[in-house]
C-alpha positions in Angstrom: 243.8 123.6 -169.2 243.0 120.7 -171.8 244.8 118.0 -169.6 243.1 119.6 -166.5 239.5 118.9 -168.4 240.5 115.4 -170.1 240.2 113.4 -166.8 236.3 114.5 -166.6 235.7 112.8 -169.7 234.4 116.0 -172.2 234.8 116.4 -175.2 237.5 118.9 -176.0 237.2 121.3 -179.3 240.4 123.4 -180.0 239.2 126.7 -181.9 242.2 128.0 -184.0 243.5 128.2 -187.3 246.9 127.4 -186.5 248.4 124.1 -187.5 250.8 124.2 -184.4 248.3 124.8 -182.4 245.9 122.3 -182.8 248.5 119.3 -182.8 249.5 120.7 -179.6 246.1 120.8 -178.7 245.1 117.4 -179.7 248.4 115.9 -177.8 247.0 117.7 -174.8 243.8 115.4 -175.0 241.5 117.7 -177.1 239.2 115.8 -179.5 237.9 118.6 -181.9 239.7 120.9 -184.6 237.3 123.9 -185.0 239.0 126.3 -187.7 237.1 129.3 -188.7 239.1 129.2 -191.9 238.4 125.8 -192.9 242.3 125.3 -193.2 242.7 128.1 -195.4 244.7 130.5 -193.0 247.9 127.9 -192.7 248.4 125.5 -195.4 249.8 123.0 -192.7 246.2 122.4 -191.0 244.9 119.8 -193.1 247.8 117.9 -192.5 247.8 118.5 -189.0 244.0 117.1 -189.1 244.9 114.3 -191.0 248.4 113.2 -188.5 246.3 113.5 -185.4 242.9 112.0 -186.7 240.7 114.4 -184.6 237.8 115.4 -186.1 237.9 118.7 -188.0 235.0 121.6 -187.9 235.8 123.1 -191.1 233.9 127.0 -191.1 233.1 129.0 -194.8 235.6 131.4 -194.6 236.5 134.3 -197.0 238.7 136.6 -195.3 240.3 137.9 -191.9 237.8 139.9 -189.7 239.4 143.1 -191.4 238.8 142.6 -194.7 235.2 139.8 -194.4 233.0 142.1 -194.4 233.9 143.7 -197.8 233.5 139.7 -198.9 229.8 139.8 -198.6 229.2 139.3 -202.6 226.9 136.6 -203.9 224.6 135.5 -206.5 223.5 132.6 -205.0 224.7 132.8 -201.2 223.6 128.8 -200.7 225.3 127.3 -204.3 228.4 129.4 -203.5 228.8 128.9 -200.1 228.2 125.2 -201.2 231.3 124.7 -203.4 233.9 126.5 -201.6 233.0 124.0 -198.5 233.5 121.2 -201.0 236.8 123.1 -202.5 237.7 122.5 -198.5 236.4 119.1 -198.4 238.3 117.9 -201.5 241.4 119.3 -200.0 241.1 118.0 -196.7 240.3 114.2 -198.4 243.6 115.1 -200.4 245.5 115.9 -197.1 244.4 112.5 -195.9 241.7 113.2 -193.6 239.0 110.7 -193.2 235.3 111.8 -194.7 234.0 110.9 -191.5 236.0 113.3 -189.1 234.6 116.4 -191.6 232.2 118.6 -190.0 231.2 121.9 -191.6 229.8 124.7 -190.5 228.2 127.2 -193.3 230.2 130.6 -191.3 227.0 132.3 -190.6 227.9 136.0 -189.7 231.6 135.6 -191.6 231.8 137.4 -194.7 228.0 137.4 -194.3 226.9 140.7 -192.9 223.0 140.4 -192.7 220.2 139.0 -195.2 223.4 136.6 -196.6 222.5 134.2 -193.1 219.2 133.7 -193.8 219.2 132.0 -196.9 221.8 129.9 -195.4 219.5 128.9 -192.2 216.3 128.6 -194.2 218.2 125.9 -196.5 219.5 123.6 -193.4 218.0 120.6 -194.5 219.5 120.9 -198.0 223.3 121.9 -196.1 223.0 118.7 -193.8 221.6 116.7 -196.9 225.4 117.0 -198.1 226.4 114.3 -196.4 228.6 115.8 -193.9 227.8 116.6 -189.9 226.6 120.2 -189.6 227.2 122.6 -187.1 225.4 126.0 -186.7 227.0 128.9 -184.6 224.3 131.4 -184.9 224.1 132.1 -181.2 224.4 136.0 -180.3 225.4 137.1 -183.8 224.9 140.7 -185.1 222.5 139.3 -187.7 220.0 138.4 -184.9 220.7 141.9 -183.1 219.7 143.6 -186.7 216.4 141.6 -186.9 215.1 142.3 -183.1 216.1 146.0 -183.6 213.9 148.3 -181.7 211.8 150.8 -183.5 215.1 153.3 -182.8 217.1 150.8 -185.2 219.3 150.3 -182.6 220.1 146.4 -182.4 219.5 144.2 -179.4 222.4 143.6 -176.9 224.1 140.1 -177.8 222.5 138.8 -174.6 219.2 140.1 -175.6 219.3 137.4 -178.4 219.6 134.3 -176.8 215.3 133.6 -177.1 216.3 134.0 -181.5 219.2 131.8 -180.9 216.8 129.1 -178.9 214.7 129.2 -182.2 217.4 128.8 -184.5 218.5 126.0 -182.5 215.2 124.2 -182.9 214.7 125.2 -186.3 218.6 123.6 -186.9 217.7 120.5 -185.4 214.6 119.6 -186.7 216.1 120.2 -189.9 218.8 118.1 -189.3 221.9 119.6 -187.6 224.3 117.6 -185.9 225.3 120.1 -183.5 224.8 123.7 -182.4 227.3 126.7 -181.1 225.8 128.7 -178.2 226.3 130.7 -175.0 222.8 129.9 -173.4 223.3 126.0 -172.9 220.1 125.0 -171.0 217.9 127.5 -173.0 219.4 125.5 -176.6 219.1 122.0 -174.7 215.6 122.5 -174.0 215.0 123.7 -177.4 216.7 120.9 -178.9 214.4 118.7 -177.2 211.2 119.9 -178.7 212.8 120.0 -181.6 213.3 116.2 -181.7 209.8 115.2 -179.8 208.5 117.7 -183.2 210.6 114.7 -185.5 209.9 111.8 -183.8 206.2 112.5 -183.9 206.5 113.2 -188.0 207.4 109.6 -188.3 
């Protein structure tokens, strides 16, 4: 599938956690390493980031989906989340990959169950301030289902939440994301456009 896309000239992101995996990936022509664990599941993936050069989304991660949820403890969900994505930065700049293929993405709805994502979103500006490309993949999550709950409680259907996602992915951009995760492409696009007439006219 990778070397049947790489002649149309996209760019190619490999989701896995798997060391193997992505190599094989990036030999196929892929051009993205997007690891929900940050390289914490197999201690060979920073490694395999740094050999093939590709650039590497590294996700907050605390856990497997069995045991995440139960991970949803924090004082200060922003500081925290903060310095274990530099404990994975230091480690992939020990691995040998170059600061300027790290991307990260703060894990919103992993080992973050509810009100943890918000603080998260509402701090963008401060996250992207870091110094590193961010990437937001808030698109659909359970999180957005909770908050457009009707007055049953019952949570939205995921594609009942692609209008929330829209505004996240404006709110995201004009506060500085480098790129966003969604299932509604054209709905984000055109939202990403107001987004950056909204900047451009700050000054």
């Amino acid at each position: 599938m990778i070397k049947d896309l790489r002649p149309s000239g996209a760019v190619i992101s490999i989701d896995t956690t798997r060391a193997s995996v992505a190599r094989a990936a990036i030999a196929a022509g892929a051009h993205i390493i997007n690891d929900v664990s940050g390289g914490l599941a197999d201690d060979n993936m920073a490694h395999a980031a740094a050999e093939t050069g590709a650039v590497f989304v590294a996700m907050h991660w605390r856990g497997h989906a069995t045991e995440m949820n139960a991970n949803d403890v924090y004082t200060d969900v922003v500081a925290e989340v903060k310095s274990e994505l530099m404990a994975r930065v230091d480690a992939l700049l020990a691995a040998g990959v170059q600061e300027s293929a790290i991307v990260l993405d703060p894990g919103l709805g992993f080992a973050k169950n509810g009100a943890s994502n918000w603080p998260l979103l509402a701090h963008t500006a401060d996250i992207a301030a870091w110094g590193f490309p961010l990437l937001v993949g808030a698109s659909r999550k359970r999180f957005l289902g909770q908050l457009l709950s009707n007055e049953d409680g019952v949570p939205a259907n995921p594609t009942e939440r692609d209008q929330a996602t829209a505004a996240i992915t404006a709110l995201s951009v004009a506060s500085g994301a480098w790129a966003v995760r969604v299932h509604n492409v054209a709905q984000s696009v055109d939202a990403a456009k107001v987004a950056q007439a909204w900047v451009s006219a700050r000054g």
